[in-house]
C-alpha positions in Angstrom: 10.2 9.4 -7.9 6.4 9.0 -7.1 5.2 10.3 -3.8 2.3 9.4 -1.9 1.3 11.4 1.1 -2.3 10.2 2.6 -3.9 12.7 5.6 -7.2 12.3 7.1 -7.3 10.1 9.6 -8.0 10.2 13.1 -10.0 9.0 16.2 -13.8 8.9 15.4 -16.9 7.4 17.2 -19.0 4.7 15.3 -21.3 6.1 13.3 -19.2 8.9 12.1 -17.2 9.9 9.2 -14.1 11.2 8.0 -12.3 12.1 4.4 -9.2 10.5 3.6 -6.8 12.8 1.1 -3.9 11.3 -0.9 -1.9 13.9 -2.7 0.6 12.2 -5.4 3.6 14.2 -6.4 6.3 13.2 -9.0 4.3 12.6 -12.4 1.5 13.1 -14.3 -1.3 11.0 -12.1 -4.2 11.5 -14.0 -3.9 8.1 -16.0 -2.4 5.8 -13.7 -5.0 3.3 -11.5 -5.2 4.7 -7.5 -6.3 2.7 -4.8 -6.8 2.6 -1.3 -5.9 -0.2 1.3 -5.8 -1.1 4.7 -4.5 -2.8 7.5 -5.6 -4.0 10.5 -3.6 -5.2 13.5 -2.8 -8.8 13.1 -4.3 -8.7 10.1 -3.2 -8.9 6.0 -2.9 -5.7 4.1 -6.4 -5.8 2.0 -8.0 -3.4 -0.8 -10.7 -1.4 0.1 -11.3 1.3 -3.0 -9.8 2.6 -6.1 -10.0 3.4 -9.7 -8.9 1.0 -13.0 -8.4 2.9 -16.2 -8.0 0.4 -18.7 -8.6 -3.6 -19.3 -11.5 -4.9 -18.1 -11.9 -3.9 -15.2 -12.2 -0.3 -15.7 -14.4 1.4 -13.5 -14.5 2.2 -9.7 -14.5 -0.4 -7.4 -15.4 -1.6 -3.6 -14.8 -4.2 -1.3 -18.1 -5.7 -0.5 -17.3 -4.6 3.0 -17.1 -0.6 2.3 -20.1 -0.8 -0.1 -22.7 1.6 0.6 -20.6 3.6 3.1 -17.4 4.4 1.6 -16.9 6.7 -1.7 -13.6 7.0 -3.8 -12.8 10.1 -6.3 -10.4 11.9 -7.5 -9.2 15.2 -8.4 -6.9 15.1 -10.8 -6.1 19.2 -11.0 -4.4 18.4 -7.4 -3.3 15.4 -8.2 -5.4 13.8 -5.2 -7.5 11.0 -4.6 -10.3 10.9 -1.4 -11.9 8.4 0.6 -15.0 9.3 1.8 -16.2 7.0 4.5 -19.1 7.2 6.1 -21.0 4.9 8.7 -17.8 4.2 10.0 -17.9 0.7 12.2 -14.9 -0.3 14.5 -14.0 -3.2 12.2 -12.9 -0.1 9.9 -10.5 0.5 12.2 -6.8 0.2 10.4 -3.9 1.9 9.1 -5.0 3.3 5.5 -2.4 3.8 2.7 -2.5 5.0 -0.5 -1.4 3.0 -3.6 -0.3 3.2 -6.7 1.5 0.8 -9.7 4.2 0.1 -7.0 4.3 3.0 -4.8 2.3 3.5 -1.3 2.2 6.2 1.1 3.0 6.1 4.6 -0.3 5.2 5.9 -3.0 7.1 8.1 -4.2 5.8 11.4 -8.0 5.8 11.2 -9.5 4.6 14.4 -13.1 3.8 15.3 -14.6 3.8 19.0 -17.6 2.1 19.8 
């Protein structure tokens, strides 16, 4: 069974930055597609960064609303994926979980105070 345990988060001021860490355990992750997402009170779970391997799409990608500020990578000798985000806003304020195929991690409480 997959496992997907995202750390990272906490309480920063607009402005700032932190480094979200998702470390995957349970099979080989270095071919499968990882993404982040978030979600904001009262608000629909949405993407926000991650990787495609194959079809089309394959590439990193960004919502247009972490462009410029956020960074996704990957180290796949740990079998973990980051989110760098940087510029942080308080509209980036949400619960951010890790995903993969059909598994997500528990989530990470990243709050933003302006």
């Amino acid at each position: 069974q997959v496992q997907l345990v995202e750390s990272g988060g906490g309480l920063v001021q607009a402005g700032g930055s932190l480094r979200l860490s998702c470390a995957a355990s349970g099979r080989t992750f270095s071919s499968y597609d990882m993404d982040w997402y978030r979600q904001a009170p009262g608000k629909e779970r949405e993407f926000v960064a991650g990787d495609s391997w194959s079809g089309a799409g394959v590439g990193t990608h960004y919502a247009d609303s972490v462009k410029g500020r956020f960074t996704f990578s990957r180290d796949n000798a740990k079998n973990t994926v980051y989110l760098q985000m940087n510029s942080l806003k308080s509209e980036d304020t949400a619960i951010y979980y890790c995903h993969s195929g059909v598994n997500w991690g528990q989530g990470t409480q990243v709050t933003v105070s302006s």
